[in-house]
N, C-alpha and C positions, 0 to 999 in steps of 0.2 A: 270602576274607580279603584287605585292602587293606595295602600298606605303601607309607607315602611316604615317599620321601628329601629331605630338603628342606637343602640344605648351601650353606655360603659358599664364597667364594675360600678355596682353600689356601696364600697368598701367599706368592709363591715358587717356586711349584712346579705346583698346578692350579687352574683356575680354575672359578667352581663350579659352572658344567656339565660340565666334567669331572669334580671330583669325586662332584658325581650320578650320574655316572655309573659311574665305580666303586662308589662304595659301594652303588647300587643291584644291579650285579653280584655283589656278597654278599652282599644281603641275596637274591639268587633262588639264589645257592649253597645260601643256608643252605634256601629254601623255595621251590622249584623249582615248585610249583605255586601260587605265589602272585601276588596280580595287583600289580606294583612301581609306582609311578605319581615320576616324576622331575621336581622342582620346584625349582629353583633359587633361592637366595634371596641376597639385596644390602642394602645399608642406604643408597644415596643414591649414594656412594664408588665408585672405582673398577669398574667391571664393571658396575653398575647397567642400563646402555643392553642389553650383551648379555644380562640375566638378563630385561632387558624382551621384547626380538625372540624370546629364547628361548619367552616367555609368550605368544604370539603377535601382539606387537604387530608395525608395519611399518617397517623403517628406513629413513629418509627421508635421502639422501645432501646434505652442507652441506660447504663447505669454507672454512673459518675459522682465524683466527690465533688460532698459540698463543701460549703464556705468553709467548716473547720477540718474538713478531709474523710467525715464519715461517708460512707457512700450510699448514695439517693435512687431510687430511681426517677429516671425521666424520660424525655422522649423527644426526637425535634421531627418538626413535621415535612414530612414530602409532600410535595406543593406537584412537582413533576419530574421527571428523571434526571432534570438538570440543576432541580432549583429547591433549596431548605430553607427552612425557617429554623431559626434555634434561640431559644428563652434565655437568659441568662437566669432571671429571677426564681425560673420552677430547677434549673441547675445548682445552683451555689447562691441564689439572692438572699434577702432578708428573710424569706418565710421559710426557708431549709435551716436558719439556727439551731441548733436541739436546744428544745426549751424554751424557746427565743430569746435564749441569753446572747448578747450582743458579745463581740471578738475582736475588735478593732483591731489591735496589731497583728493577730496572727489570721484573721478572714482570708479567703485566698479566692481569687477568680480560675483557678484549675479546672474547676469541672466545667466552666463554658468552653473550653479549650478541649475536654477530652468529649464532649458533644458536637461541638465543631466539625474533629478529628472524623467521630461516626461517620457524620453527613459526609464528611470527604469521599470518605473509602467508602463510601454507599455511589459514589461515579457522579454526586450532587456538587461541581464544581462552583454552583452560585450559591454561596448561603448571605442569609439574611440574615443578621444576628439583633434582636434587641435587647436591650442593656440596664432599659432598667430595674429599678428594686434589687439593688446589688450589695452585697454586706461588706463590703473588701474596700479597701483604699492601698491597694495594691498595685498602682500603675498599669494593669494588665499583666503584670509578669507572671504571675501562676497561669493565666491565660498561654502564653506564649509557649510556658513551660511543658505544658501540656502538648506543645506542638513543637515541639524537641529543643526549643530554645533554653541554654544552659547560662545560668546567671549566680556566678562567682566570686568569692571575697579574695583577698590576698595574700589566702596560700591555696588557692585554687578547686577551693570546696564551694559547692552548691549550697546554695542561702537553703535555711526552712522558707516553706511558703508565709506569707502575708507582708504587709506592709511595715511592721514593725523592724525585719532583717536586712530591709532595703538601705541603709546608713553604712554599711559594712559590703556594700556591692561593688566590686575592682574588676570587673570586667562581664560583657554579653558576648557570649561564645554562639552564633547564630549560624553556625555551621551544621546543625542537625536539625534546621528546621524541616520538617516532612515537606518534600517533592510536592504534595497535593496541594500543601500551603500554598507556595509558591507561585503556582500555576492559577491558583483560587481568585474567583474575584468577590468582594467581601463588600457588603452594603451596612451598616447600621443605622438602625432606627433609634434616632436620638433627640428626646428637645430639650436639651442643657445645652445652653451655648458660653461655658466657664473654660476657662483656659485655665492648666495645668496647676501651674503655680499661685501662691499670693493670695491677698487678702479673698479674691473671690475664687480661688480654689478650690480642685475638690478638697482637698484636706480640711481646710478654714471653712466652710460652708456646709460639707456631707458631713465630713466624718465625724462629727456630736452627732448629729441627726443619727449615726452608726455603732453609739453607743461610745464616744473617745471622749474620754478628758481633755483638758487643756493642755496638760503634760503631753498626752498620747496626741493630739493634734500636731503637738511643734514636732516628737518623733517621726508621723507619720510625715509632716512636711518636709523635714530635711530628706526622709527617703525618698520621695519622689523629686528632688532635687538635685539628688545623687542619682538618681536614673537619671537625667538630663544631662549633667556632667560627666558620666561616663559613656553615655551613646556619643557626646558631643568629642572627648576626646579620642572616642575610635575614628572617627572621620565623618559620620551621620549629620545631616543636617535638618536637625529635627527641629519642630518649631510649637513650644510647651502654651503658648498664647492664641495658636488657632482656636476656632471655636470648637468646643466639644471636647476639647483636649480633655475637661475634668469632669466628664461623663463616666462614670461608674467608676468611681474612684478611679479612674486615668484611664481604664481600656478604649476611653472615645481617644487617646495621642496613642498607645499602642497598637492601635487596630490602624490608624492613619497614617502611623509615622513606619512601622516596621511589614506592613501585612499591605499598605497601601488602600487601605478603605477608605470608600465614600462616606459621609455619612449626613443622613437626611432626617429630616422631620418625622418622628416616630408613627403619627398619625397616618400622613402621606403614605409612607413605606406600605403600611397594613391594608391601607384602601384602598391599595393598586393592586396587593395578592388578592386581596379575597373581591376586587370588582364591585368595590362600593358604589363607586360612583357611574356606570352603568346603570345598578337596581336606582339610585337617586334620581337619575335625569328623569325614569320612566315613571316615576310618583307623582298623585296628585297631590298629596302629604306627607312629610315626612315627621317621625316622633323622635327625638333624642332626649338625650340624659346623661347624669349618673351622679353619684352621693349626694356632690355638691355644687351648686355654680355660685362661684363668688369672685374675686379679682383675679385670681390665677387663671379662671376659666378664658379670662379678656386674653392670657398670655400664649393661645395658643392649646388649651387641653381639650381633649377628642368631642364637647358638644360644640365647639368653635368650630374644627375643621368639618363638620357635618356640617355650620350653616354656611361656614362657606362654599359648601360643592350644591346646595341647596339654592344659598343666591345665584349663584353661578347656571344653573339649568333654571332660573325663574319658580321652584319649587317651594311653599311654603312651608317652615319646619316649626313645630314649637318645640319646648324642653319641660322636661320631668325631672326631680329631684328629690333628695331626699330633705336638703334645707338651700332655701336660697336666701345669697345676700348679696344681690342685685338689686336697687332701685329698676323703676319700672321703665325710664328713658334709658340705662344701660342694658337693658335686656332687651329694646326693640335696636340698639346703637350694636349691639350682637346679631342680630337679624334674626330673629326670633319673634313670631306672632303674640306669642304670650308662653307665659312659663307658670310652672305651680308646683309646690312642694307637699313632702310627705304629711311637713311638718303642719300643714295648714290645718290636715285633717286629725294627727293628732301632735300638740303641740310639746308634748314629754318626750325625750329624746329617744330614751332607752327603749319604751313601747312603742316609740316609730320603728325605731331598728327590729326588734323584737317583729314587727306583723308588717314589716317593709314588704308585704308581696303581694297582699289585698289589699292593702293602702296605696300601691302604687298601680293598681288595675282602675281603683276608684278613680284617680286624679289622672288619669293617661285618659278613662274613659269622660272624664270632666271639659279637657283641655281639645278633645278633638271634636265632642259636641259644640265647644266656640266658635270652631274655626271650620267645622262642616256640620251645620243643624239637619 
């Protein structure tokens, strides 16, 4: 008998090969002679790069500016000689802030552009780029920039990077975009389906969430606005309302509109590199998870797409968490046998977060004793 663990980040507390790893730890409590197979899983966001290396892909070291232009190191992952994976979030995202002070106008997507660039010139013509946890509401054009695209005001000088410059932009000089680009074909891993502009924009939606005012909202809106109006008056016929367009503060429209990417369900994207759903079909159980499942989880977040590859092979999955706020018919209307939280065991938040790793070995080892005695 096979049981996979296949869990997300516990954010905040473990990340989800660590939690694979506890909770693979109970589920061999519960069934000591079972063969436990630890599969970590990501949706594009945060962690993505380590759930890849975990998968055996190769991390390939880049050192890149982040979101305010310090430089980071990072890494994007070799999958195969043809094909990368690259983070935006461990590049320039939210957790690169210094300090975690928040930069709304001036945050830049540069450094996913100058890790891109690596994987290019490493002869990895397929990269895979995911996009979330991004600190920038920058259209992608630090992205672009990075990749020789030159974006100029009205006497012919190059904007500073970030979103805030963007209002004062009279022309995209894409005359220097690197040969590799071009030639590149470019997948993102995305589940924002926000169009560009407007009330559900990224501007209007992310960028508080990025630390912007009200004020720095309408700035950072009109600039992304004026990227539309001046692609549109070069001749581009770009379209600011497709879905995903307002993916990482805009790089879901400039990765689609100027670079020509796809761009797919972040989940999907991940569990096709690293062969999820192979280890799934061949399970007599499967275990997922992570922080939280609650309404969002319904919308699409990585313990969904696990029970979907789950029903889909007839394979029973429960779920682990750290707190659940699922009634018990929404969590079987998920397809989940049953689910149990950190929180059951100890119901203080702080001290669940705090000993999230024996707590979740306990309830991993609780939850698979239900459903295989």
């Amino acid at each position: 008998m096979t049981i996979v663990v296949a869990c997300g980040a516990f954010k905040g507390s473990l990340t989800a090969i660590e939690a694979c790893h506890h909770a693979a730890e109970g589920a061999r409590r519960a069934h000591p002679d079972t063969d436990v197979v630890e599969r970590p899983v990501a949706d594009g966001g945060g962690g993505s790069l380590e759930v890849m290396v975990a998968g055996g892909a190769r991390p390939m070291p880049v050192t890149a500016s982040g979101p305010t232009g310090d430089p980071v190191e990072t890494s994007f992952a070799a999958i195969d000689p043809d094909t990368a994976f690259v983070e935006m979030a461990d590049a320039c995202g939210l957790l690169r802030l210094p300090g975690g002070v928040p930069r709304p106008l001036k945050a830049s997507s540069r450094g996913v552009g100058e890790v891109m660039l690596e994987a290019l010139r490493s002869g990895r013509g397929n990269i895979h780029l995911g996009i979330g946890g991004s600190a920038s509401t920058d259209g992608g054009t630090g992205m672009l920039s990075a990749l020789g695209v030159r974006f100029l005001d009205s006497d012919g000088n190059e904007l500073p990077d970030g979103g805030g410059a963007l209002r004062r932009l009279a022309t995209v000089d894409l005359d220097g975009l690197d040969p590799a680009v071009r030639a590149a074909r470019v997948l993102v891993a995305c589940d924002v389906d926000n169009p560009l502009l407007g009330p559900l924009g990224a501007a209007r939606v992310y960028a508080p969430q990025k630390g912007a005012s009200p004020e720095e909202v309408d700035s950072l809106e009109a600039g992304l606005a004026r990227l539309v109006e001046v692609l549109r008056n070069q001749g581009l016929d770009v379209d600011p309302d497709a879905p995903g367009s307002g993916a990482a503060g805009g790089v879901g429209f400039i990765a689609r509109e100027l670079l020509g990417a796809s761009l797919d369900p972040g989940f999907e994207v991940l569990g096709t590199l690293t062969g999820l759903e192979d280890v799934v079909s061949a399970a007599d159980l499967v275990v997922t998870g992570e922080g939280r499942l609650d309404d969002q989880t319904m919308h699409g977040k990585t313990p969904l797409g696990v029970a979907a590859l789950c029903r889909t092979h007839g394979v029973p999955v429960v779920a682990v968490c750290g707190r659940l706020d699922l009634e018990a018919d929404r969590v079987a209307a998920a397809g989940f046998v049953t689910a149990a939280a950190l929180t059951e065991k100890e119901p203080d938040i702080k001290r669940s977060i705090a000993n999230a790793g024996p707590l979740l070995e306990a309830v991993s080892s609780e939850v698979v004793s239900r459903v295989l005695p």
